[in-house]
C-alpha positions in Angstrom: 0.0 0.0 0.0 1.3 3.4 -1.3 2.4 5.8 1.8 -0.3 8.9 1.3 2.3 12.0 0.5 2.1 14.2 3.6 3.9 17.6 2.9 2.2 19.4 6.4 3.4 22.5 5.4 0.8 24.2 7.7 2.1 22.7 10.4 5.6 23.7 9.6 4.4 27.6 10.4 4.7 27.4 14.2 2.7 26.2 17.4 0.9 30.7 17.0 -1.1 29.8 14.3 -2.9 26.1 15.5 -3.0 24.0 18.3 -1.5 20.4 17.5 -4.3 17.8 18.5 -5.1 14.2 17.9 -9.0 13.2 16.6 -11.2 12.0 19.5 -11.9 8.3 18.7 -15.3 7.1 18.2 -17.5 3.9 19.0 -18.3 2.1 16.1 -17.5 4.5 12.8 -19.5 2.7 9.8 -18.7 4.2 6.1 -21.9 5.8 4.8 -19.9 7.3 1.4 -16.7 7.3 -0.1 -15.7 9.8 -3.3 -14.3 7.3 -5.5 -13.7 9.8 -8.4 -12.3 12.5 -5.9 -10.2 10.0 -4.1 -8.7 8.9 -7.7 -7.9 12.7 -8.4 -6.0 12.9 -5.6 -4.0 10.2 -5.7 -5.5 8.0 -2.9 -6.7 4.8 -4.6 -3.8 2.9 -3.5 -3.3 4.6 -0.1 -4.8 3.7 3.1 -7.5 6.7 2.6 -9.7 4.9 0.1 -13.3 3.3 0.9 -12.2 0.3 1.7 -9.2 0.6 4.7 -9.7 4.5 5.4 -13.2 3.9 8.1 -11.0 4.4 10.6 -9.0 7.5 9.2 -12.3 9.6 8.2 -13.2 8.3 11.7 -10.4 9.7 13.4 -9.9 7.0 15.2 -6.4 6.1 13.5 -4.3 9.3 12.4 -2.5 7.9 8.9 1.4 8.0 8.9 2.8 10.9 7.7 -0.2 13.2 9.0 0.6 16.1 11.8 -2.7 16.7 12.8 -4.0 19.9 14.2 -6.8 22.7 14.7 -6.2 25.7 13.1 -6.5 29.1 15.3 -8.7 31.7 13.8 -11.0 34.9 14.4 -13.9 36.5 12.4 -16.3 39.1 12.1 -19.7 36.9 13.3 -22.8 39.0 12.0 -20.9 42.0 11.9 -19.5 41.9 15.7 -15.8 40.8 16.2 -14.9 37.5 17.8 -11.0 37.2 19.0 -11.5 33.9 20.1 -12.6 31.3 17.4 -11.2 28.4 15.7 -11.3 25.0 14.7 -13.7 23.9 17.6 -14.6 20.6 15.8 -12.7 20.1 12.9 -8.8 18.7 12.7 -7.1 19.5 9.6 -4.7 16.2 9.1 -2.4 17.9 6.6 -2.0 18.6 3.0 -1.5 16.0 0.3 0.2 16.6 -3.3 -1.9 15.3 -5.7 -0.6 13.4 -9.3 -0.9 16.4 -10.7 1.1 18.2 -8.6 -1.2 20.7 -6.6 -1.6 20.9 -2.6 -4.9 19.8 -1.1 -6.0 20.3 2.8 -7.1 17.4 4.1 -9.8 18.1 7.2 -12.3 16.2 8.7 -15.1 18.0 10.5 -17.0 16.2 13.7 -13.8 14.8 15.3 -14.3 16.4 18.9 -13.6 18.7 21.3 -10.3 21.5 20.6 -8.6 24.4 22.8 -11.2 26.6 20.0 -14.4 24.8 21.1 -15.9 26.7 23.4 -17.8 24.9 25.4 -19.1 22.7 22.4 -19.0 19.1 22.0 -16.6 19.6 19.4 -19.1 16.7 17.5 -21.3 16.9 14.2 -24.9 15.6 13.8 -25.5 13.4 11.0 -27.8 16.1 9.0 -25.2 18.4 8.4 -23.1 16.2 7.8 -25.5 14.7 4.8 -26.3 18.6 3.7 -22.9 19.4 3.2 -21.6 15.9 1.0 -24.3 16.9 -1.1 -24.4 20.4 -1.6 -20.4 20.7 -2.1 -20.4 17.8 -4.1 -23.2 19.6 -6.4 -21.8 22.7 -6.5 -18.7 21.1 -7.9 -20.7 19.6 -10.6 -22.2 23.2 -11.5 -18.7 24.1 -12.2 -18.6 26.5 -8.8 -15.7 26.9 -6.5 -15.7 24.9 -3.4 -14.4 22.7 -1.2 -14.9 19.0 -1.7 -16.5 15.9 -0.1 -13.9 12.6 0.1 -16.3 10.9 2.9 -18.6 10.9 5.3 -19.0 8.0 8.2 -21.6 7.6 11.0 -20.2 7.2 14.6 -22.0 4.8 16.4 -22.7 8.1 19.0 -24.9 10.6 19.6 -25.0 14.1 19.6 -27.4 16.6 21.9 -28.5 19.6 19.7 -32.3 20.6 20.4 -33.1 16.7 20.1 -30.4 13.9 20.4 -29.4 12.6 17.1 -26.7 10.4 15.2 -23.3 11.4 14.9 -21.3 11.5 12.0 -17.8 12.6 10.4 -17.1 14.2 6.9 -13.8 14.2 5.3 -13.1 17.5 3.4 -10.9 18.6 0.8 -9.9 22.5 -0.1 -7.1 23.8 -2.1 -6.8 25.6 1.1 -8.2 26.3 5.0 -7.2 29.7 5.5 -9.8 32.5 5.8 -10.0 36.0 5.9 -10.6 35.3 9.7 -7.0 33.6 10.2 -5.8 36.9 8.9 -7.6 39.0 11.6 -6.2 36.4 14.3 -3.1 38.0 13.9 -4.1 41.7 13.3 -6.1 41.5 16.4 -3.2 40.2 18.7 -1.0 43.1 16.9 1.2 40.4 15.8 2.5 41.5 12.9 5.4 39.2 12.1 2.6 35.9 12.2 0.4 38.2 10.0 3.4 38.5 8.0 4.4 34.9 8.1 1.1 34.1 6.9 0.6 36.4 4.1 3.7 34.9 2.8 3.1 31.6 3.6 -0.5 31.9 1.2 1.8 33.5 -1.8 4.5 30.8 -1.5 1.7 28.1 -1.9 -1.1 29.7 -3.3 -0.7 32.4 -5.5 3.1 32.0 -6.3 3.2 34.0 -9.4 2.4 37.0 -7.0 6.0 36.8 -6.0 7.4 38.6 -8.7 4.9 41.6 -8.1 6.0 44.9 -6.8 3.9 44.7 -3.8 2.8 40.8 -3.7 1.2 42.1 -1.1 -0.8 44.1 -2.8 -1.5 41.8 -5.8 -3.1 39.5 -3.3 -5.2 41.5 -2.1 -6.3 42.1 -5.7 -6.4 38.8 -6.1 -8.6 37.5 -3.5 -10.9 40.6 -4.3 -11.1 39.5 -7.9 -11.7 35.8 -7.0 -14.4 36.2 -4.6 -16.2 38.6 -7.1 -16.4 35.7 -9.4 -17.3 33.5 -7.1 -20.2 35.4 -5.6 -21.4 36.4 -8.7 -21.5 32.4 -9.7 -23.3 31.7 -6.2 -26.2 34.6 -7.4 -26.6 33.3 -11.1 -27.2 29.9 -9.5 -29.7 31.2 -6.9 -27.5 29.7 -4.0 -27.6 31.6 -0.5 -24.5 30.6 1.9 -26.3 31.5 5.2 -23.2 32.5 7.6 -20.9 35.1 5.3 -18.7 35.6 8.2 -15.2 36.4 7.8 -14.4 33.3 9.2 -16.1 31.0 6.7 -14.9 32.9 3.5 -11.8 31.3 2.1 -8.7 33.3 1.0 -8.7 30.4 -1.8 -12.2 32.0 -2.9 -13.5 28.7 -2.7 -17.6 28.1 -1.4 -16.7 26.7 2.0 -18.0 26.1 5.2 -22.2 24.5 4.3 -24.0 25.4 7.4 -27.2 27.0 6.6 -27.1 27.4 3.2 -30.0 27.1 0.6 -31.0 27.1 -3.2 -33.8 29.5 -3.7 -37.0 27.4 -5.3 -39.6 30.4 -5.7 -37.4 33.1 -6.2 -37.9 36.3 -3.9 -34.7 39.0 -3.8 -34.4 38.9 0.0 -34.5 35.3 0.6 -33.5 34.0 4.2 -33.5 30.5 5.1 -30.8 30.8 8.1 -32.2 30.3 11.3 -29.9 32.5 12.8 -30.0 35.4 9.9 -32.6 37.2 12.6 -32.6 40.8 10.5 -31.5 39.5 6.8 -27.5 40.2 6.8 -26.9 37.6 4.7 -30.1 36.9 2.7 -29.8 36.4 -1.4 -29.3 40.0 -2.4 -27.2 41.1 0.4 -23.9 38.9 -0.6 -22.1 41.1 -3.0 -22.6 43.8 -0.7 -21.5 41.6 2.0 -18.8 40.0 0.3 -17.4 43.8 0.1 -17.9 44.0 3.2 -16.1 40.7 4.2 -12.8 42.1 2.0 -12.7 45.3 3.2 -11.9 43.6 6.6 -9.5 41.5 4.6 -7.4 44.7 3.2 -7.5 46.0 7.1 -5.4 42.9 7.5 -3.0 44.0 4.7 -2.6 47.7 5.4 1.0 47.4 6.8 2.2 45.1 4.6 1.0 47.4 1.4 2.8 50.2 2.9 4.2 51.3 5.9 3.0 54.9 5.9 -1.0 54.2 6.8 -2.9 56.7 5.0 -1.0 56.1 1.6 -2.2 51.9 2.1 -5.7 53.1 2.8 -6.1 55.0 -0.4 -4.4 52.1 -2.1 -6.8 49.5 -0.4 -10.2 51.7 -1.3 -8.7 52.1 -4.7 -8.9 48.3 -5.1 -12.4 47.7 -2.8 -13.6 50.1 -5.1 -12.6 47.7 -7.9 -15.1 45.1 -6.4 -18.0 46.6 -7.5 -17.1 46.6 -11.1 -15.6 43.2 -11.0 -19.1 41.2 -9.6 -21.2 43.1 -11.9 -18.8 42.1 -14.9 -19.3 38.5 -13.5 -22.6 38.9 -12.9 -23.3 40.3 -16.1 -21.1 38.1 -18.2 -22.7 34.6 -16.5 -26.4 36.3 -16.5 -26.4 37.0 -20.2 -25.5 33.5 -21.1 -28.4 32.2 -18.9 -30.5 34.3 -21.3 -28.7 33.1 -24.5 -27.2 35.9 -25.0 -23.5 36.6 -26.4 -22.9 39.6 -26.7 -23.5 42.8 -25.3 -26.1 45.4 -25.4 -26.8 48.4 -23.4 -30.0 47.4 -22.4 -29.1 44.1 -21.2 -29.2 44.5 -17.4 -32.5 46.2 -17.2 -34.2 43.1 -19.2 -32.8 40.6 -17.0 -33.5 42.5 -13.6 -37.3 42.8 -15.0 -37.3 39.1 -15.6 -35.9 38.8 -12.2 -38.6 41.1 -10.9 -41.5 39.2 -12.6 -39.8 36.2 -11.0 -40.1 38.0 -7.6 -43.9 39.1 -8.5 -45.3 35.8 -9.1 -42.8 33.7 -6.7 -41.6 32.2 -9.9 -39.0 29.0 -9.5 -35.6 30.2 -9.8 -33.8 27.1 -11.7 -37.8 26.3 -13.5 -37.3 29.7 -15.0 -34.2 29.3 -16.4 -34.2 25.5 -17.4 -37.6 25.7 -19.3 -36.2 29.4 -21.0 -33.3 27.4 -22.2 -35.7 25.4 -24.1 -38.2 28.3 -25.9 -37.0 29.1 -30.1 -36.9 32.7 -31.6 -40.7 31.8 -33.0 -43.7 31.3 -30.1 -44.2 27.5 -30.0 -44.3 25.0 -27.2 -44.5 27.9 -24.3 -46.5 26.1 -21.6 -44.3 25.1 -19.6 -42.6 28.4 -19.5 -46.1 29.9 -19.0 -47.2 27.8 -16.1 -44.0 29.2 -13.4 -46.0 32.4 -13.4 -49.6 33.5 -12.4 -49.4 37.0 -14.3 -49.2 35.2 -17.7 -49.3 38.9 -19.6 -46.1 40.3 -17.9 -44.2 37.5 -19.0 -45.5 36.5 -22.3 -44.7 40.7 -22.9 -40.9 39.5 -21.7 -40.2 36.8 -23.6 -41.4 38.7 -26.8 -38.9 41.1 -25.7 -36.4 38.5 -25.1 -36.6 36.9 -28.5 -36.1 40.6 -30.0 -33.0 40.6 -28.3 -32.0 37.1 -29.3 -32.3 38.1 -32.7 -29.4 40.3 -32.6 -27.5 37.1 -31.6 -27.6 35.5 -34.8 -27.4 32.2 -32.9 -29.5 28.7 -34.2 -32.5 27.6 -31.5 -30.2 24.3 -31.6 -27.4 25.9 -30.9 -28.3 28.4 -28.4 -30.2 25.4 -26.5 -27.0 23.6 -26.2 -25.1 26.2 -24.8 -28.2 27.5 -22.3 -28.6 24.0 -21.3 -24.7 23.8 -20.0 -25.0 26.7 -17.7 -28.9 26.5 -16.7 -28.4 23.1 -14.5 -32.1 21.1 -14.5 -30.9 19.5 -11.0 -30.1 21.6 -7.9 -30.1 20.3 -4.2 -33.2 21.4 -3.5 -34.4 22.1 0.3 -36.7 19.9 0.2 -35.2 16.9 -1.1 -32.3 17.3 1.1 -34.5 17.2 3.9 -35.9 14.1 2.9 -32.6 12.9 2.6 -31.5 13.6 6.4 -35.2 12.5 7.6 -34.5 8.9 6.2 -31.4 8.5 7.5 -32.1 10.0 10.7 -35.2 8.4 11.6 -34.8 5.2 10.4 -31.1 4.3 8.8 -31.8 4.5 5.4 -29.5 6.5 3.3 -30.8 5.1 0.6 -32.4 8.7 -0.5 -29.2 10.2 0.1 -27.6 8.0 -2.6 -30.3 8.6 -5.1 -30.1 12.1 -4.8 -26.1 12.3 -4.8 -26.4 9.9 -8.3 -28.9 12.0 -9.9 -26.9 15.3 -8.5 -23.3 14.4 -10.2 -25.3 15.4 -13.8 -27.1 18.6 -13.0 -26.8 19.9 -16.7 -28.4 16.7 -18.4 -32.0 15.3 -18.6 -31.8 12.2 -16.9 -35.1 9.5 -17.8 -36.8 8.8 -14.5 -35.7 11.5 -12.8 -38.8 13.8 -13.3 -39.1 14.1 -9.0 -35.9 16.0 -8.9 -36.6 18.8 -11.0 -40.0 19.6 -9.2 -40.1 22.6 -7.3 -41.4 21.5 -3.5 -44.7 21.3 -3.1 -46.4 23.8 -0.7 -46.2 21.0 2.1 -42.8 20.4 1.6 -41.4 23.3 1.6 -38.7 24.2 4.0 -38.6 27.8 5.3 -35.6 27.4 7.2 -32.2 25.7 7.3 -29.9 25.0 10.4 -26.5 25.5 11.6 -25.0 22.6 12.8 -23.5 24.1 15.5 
């Protein structure tokens, strides 16, 4: 068996920035998935991290040779108030892995018990979000978004007290990268500037190395990141996804999705949706994250001041130069990623205001988000075979007056009804995790043991782009007794 190829770089930065720690065994850990396609990427299929001998790894019961396990030290803006004091509370990262490609993955498993950043928590995870976040990751990789990935997910034999007891459980996660905007305002806060320094470098060395022949790499990664999480945001809002918790501490300097707590897909689409139960006064609803994720940086370039320059108010102007920069960058995104939605290819003036007014009518008529677009995808320049376009909306006028409006525009495109419904069908996904069907995933398995609905739903989730026969269930929008109106930490 291959030895799996540890570099622990991480670990390598100093006892300031984690606290070195061993997983908390379990009872009886049982192997509810394993990424075989993931774990063949990275290099593990001959390794002792692959479904058959890793259990007890993803368990935590056995740390695998080479590993230098640890919980990484962090702090973050929760909500918009400061907290020094957060963490890893219960999640180890085991180290990073080269891959056969050559590239550096984080390897972390979430669940594992209590950590000096716990805070009075178990340090455990329940088996629901455990579920949620496999799926939703793993299906936001499919759509082609950012994020950190699933490699496995056990049960362990325990249980865990939230508002009810309920199985335990263990998921395995890989990121290009752990490190947050909130490990950077560890070390600001503590006015320990040569970690802070130590750290910036550290992320340049490993993960944005061309930035190391930049005047002020410092500055480039601060353009960097800034530019990255435009995209990424803007990808999230195109997709009608809502991450729940935007705190600085959950937003990766990688400008990976990361951290699934409370997140969502929109099904009828309103512009302030909420579905975190702890999102009391809307920070984080749909609309609010590019605003946020401004929000989020500007904390980031706080971080960087010193490092951009050493005389303060000259690296202020500098930094709002760039935060300014933002704005245009997610609406370019936004723009570029809406228009294709549309079928549209290039680029008119009057462009934005008709997709806000779909959007709108969408809003009016609590239209489904990922209906709309999937059935648009499918509508020719001439009227024909409309219905089930039609039948998303109660105010059949405002939209039929749209889409003639719509095929106006398209007719400055030039573009084939074949053609144009190839390329709308590879960016308007028929599949999403819907709420609903995640739910019923998690009920299953945590009522009675069968995670046979979570496997259906992962299957049918790896194509989200193609029609798959039999699979008419998953592209329903929830019916009004299914609908879930809120979505959970698992904290």
């Amino acid at each position: 068996m291959k030895t799996i190829p540890f570099k622990n770089s991480y670990f390598d930065l100093g006892s300031a920035f984690y606290q070195s720690i061993t997983p908390s065994s379990v009872r009886n850990p049982q192997l509810i998935v394993y990424n075989e396609t993931l774990g063949d990427e990275l290099g593990l299929a001959e390794t002792a991290l692959n479904a058959s001998a890793g259990v007890s790894i993803f368990a935590g019961n056995q740390v695998p040779e080479g590993a230098a396990p640890l919980a990484m030290a962090y702090s973050g803006h929760q909500f918009g108030q400061f907290n020094p004091n957060l963490g890893d509370g219960r999640a180890i990262l085991l180290g990073q892995i080269v891959t056969p490609s050559g590239h550096s993955k984080d390897l972390h498993l979430k669940g594992t018990g209590q950590t000096a950043f716990s805070r009075n928590g178990d340090g455990r995870a329940a088996l629901g979000p455990v579920l949620r976040e496999y799926l939703v990751s793993e299906a936001m990789a499919r759509l082609g978004v950012p994020t950190t990935r699933a490699l496995a997910a056990v049960t362990t034999g325990e249980k865990v007290i939230r508002d009810r007891v309920l199985p335990g459980a263990i998921i395995t996660r890989v990121a290009a990268s752990f490190v947050r905007i909130g490990t950077f305002e560890h070390f600001r806060a503590r006015g320990d500037q040569a970690s802070l320094l130590r750290l910036a470098d550290y992320v340049i060395e490993h993960h944005y190395p061309d930035l190391k022949e930049s005047v002020n790499p410092y500055l480039s990664l601060l353009e960097s990141v800034i530019e990255g999480q435009a995209s990424l945001i803007a990808r999230w809002m195109q997709l009608g996804f809502i991450h729940g918790v935007m705190n600085t501490d959950n937003m990766s300097i990688l400008c990976e999705t990361i951290d699934y707590g409370p997140c969502a897909f929109l099904d009828h689409y309103t512009h302030d949706q909420v579905f975190s139960s702890i999102d009391h006064y809307g920070r984080y609803a749909y609309n609010n994250q590019p605003k946020i994720g401004l929000w989020n940086l500007s904390r980031f370039a706080e971080c960087l001041l010193d490092l951009i320059d050493q005389d303060t108010a000259v690296a202020v102007d500098i930094a709002k130069d760039r935060l300014e920069g933002f704005v245009h960058s997610y609406q370019k995104h936004w723009l570029t990623g809406m228009r294709a939605k549309l079928g549209l290819h290039s680029e008119y003036d009057q462009d934005q205001g008709l997709i806000e007014e779909l959007l709108d009518i969408m809003a009016n008529d609590e239209a489904d988000f990922t209906q709309t677009f999937y059935q648009l995808s499918s509508l020719g320049l001439e009227p024909s075979n409309d219905q089930l376009m039609l039948a998303l909306f109660d105010d059949a006028e405002a939209i039929t007056h749209w889409i003639a409006k719509w095929r106006q525009r398209l007719r400055h495109e030039g573009t084939a009804d074949r053609e144009r419904h190839t390329l709308m069908h590879q960016v308007n996904p028929a599949y999403i995790p819907r709420n609903h069907l995640i739910e019923a995933a998690i009920r299953a398995a945590e009522d009675s043991g069968d995670f046979s609905v979570f496997h259906a739903l992962r299957q049918v989730l790896q194509k989200p782009y193609e029609h798959q026969p039999g699979a008419e269930a998953y592209l329903q929008p929830p019916q009004p007794h299914q609908i879930v109106h809120r979505t959970f930490c698992g904290t």
